[in-house]
N, C-alpha and C positions, 0 to 999 in steps of 0.2 A: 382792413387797413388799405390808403390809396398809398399808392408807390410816390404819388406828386408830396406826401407828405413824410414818408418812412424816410429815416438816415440809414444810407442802402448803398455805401460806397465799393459798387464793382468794380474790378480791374479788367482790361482786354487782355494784356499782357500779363506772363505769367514773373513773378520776381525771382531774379538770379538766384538766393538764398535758399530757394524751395527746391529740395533734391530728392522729396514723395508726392504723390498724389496729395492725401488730405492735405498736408501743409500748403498746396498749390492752390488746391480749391478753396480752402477757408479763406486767404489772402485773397483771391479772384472774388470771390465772392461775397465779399466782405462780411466774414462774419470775425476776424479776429484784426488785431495789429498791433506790432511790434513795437514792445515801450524802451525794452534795452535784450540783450543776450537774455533769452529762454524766459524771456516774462513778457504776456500780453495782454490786452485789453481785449476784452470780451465787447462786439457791437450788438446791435440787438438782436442781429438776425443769430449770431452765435450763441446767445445767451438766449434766446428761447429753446432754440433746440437743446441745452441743457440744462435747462429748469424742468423740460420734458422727460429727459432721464432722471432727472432728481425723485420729480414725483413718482414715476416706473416704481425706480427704489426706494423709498418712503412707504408706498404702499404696500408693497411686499416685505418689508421689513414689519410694521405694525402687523401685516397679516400673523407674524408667527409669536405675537408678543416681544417684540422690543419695543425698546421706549427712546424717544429721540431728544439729545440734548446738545447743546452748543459749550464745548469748550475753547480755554482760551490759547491765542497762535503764539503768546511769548507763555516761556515756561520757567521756573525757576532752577538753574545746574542742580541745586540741592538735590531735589527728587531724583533725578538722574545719577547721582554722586551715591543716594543710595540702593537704588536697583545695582549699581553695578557696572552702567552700560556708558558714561558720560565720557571717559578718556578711551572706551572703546569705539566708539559709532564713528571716527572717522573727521573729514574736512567736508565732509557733504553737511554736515552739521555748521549754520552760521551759531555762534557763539558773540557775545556783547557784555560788555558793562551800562548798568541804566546808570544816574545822576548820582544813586548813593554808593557806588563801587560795587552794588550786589551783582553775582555772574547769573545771567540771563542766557536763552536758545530760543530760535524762531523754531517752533514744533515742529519734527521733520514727520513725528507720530504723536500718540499718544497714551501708551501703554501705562506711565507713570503718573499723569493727570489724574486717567480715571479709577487708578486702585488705589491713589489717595484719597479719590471723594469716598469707593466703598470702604476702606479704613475706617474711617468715619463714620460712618451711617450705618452700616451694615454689622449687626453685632452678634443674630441667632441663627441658626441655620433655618428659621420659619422665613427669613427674608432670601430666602434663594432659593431658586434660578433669578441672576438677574443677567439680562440683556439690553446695555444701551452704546444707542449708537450717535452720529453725527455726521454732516455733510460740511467739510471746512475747508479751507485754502491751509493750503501746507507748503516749505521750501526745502529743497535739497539743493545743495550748492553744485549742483553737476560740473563738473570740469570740462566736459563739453557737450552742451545743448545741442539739438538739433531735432532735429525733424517735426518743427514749430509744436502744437502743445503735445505731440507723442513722446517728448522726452524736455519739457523745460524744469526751469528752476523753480518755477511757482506753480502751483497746478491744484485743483481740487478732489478733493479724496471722499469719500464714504468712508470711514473706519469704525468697526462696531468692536466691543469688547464683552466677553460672557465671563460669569462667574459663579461656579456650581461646586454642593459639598463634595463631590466622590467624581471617581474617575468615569465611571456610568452614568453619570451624570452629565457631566462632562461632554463625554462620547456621544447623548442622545441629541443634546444643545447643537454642536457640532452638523449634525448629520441631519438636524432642521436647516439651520442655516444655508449647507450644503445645496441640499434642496430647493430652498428659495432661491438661490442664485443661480441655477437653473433657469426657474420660471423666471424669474429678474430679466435676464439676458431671452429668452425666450420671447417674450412680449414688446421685445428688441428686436425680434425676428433675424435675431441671433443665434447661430451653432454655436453653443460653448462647452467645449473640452475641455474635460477637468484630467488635470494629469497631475502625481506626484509630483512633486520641489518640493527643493532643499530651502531652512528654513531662512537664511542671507541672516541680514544684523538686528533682526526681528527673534529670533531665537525659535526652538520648538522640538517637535520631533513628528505627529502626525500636521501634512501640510499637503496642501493640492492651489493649484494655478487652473485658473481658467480661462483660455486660449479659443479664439476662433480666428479663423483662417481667411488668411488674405494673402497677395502676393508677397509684400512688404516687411512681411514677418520675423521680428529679429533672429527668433528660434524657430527651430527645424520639431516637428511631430510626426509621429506614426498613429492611428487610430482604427476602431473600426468604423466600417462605412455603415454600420448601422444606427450611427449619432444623427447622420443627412436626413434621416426616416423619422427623430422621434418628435413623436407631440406633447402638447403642452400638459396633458393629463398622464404622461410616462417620465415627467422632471420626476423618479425618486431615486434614492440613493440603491433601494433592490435593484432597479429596473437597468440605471447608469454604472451602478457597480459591477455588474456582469461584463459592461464593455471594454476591450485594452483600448488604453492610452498609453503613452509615453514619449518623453522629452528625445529625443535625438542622444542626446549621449548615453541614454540609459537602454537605449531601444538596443535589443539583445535577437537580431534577427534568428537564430537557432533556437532562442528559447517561447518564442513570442507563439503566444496560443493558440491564436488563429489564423487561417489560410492564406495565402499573399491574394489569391483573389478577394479576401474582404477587406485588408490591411490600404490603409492607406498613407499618402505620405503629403506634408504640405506645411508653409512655414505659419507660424501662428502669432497671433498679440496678445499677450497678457492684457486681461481686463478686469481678472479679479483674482486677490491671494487671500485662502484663509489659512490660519494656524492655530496649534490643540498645541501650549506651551507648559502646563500641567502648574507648578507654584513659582516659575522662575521669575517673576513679579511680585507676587503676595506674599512670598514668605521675607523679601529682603527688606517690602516695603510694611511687613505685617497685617496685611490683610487676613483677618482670622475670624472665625466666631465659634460660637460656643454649640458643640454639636447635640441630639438628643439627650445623650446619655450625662452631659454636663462637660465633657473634654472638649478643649480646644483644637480647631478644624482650621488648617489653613488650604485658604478657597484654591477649585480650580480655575484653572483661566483660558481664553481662546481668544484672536485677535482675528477682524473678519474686515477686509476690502475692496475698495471699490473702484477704479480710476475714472471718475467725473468725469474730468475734464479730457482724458484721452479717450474714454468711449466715445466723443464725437470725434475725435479723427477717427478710430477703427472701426464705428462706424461708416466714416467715408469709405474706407481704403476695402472695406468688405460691399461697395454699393456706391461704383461710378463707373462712366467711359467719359470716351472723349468728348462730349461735348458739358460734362460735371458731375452732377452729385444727382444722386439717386435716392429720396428719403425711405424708411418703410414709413408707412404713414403712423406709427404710434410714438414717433421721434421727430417730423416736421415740423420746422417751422412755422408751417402754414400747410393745410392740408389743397387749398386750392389757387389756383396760380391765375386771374380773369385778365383775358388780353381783350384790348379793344385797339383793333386796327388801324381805324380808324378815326382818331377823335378831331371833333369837328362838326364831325355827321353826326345828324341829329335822329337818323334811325338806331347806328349804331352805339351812341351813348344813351339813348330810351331804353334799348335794351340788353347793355353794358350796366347799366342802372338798376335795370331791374333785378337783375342776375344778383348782384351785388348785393341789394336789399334783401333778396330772397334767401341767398346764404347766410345774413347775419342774423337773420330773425330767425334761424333755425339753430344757430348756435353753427356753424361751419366757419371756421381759421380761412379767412380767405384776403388775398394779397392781391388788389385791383392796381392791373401797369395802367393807369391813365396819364404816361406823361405822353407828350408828342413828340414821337418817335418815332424812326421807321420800324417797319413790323422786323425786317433782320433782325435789328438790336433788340428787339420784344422777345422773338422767339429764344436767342442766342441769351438773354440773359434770364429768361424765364426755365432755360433747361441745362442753366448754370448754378443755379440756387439749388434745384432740383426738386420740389415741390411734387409731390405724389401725381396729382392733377392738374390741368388745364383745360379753362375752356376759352373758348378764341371767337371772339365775334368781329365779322368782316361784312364788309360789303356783299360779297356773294352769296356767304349764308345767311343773311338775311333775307336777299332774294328769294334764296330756295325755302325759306322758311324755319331753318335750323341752325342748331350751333354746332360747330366741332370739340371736340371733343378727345384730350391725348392722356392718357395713363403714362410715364414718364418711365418708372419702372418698365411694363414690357414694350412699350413704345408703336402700343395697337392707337390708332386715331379713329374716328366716324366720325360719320356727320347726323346729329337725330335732332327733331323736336327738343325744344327748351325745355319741357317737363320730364322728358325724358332723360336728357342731361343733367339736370337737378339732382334726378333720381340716382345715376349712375354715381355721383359723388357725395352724396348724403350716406 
């Protein structure tokens, strides 16, 4: 993609309203903008780096057999009225009447959509385990938005829902799940600490939060520091189960099981809630089927999420300095960032060009700055975006016969031969 053609509106100045990092950088960098109170519009640069998280989760999600389906963001009160939860959920709940007087909800979840489709459909216990999920824009009426999409009104969600005969059933579901959200976040080149919560207006009784750590953090954790250590072949629930976590208010220093030299302390972001709620859905809305023996079985249930659209902030806020944002490159926007110093010059756009060509015939994400600019503004908004890599062609290296060459993460630079550079970011 050339920059002379991307809609790429960066900011110098940082806007009064932004009192974190990500909100700061997203706004700077334009990857979002503000349509009213806690509701934005996605630009592209935003909205790739979250289709990039989508598909992360997608993948990992079908890895364990789920199955992906789209429901709908208005809901009927009805279904609500008889789970139980409709005059309890609160004012974060927008509530409407459509044209014909019927009461409507802009879907803050959707736990009573989908146990009415299994109602329906799902009649023997041959048709379970089922596990499906979705990736959709949800609204909570917050009372007061802030810290631009780390807490707005509109925001997108993963939410998955399981449905199993028995409670071991139930439990095994769970504890896949579990485990893929792990590796989820993992491939995110994300720490994620699973720690007991409580179930909120979701309901339940087993439940874990997955928190990784950044300064920003609305809640306080204690952990071990043998989470910093683990790899992507030790996401299991044996292996994470062993570890203490816990929430700050539960953190019980006297009783806490391991050594203050391995315990650690640090504020964390919720970026994913699952919950084990057992029938408190299926039985009010009748979700039931007919078990072996011929008796009727009302299913188990789990509700599993994901925050979308707040993983790119936490991922900002776990992955910037002062000069912006820092991608892991399986989240970038663009995996390579092609400055050309000089345009004009006819050496350096030959082989500005080349570079160019050479990365997209290989399949490389790369984001060529060819407008005419000074290189300040090239550097300074190339390491605002934050883009894994950069390669920078000048005047000089050309002379010398190389290109430069910055990793943006640990902010090592060289100067090598063009094939070697290639190399370095292929």
């Amino acid at each position: 993609m050339r920059l002379t053609h991307y809609f790429l509106p960066t900011l110098k100045e940082t806007p009064a309203e932004a009192q974190i990092a990500s909100h700061r950088l997203m706004l700077r960098a334009g990857m979002i903008n503000q349509t009213t109170a806690g509701i934005y519009t996605w630009l592209p640069l935003g909205l790739r780096v979250m289709e990039k998280i989508e598909k992360i989760i997608c993948e990992e999600q079908d890895r364990i057999g789920c199955h992906k389906v789209l429901m709908p963001t208005l809901q009927p009160a009805e279904l609500w009225r008889q789970s139980g939860r409709y005059e309890d959920y609160g004012k974060e709940m927008l509530r409407f009447k459509d044209r014909h007087e019927r009461e409507m909800l802009y879907g803050p979840t959707n736990e009573e959509v989908i146990t009415d489709i299994i109602r329906q459909y799902v009649k023997s216990y041959r048709q379970v385990p089922q596990i499906l999920y979705q990736i959709q824009w949800k609204f909570r009426d917050e009372v007061r938005p802030r810290f631009g999409v780390m807490r707005g009104r509109e925001f997108l969600m993963k939410d998955g829902y399981s449905f199993d005969i028995d409670f071991e059933s139930a439990k095994k579901t769970y504890e896949r799940i579990f485990e893929s959200y792990l590796r989820t976040f993992a491939r995110m080149d994300l720490t994620a600490i699973p720690v007991r919560a409580d179930s909120g207006a979701i309901g339940g009784d087993m439940s874990h939060e997955f928190q990784i750590v950044a300064p920003t953090g609305e809640s306080g954790i204690y952990y071990d520091a043998a989470f910093d250590n683990l790899t992507l072949d030790q996401m299991t629930l044996e292996n994470v189960g062993k570890l203490y976590a816990a929430a700050d208010e539960k953190h019980d220093p006297a009783a806490c099981p391991i050594s203050q030299d391995k315990l650690k302390s640090a504020r964390g972001i919720e970026i994913g809630h699952i919950f084990y709620f057992g029938t408190k859905y299926s039985e009010p809305l009748g979700a039931k089927v007919v078990g072996p023996d011929g008796q009727i079985i009302t299913l188990e249930m789990g509700s599993y999420g994901i925050g979308v659209s707040r993983l790119v902030a936490a991922i900002i806020e776990a992955n910037h300095d002062e000069q912006g944002i820092k991608w892991p490159e399986s989240v970038a926007p663009f995996k390579v960032g092609l400055l050309n110093l000089k345009m004009g010059d006819k050496r350096t756009e030959t082989i500005a060009e080349s570079i160019y060509h050479s990365l997209n015939e290989r399949g490389i994400e790369v984001l060529y700055d060819d407008r005419d600019e000074r290189a300040g503004t090239k550097f300074a908004d190339m390491d605002l975006i934050g883009l894994p890599w950069q390669l920078i062609v000048g005047t000089k290296t050309i002379e010398a016969g190389t290109v430069e060459v910055k990793n943006r993460r640990s902010g090592e630079r060289s100067e090598v031969p063009l094939e070697q550079a290639l190399k370095m970011v292929i």
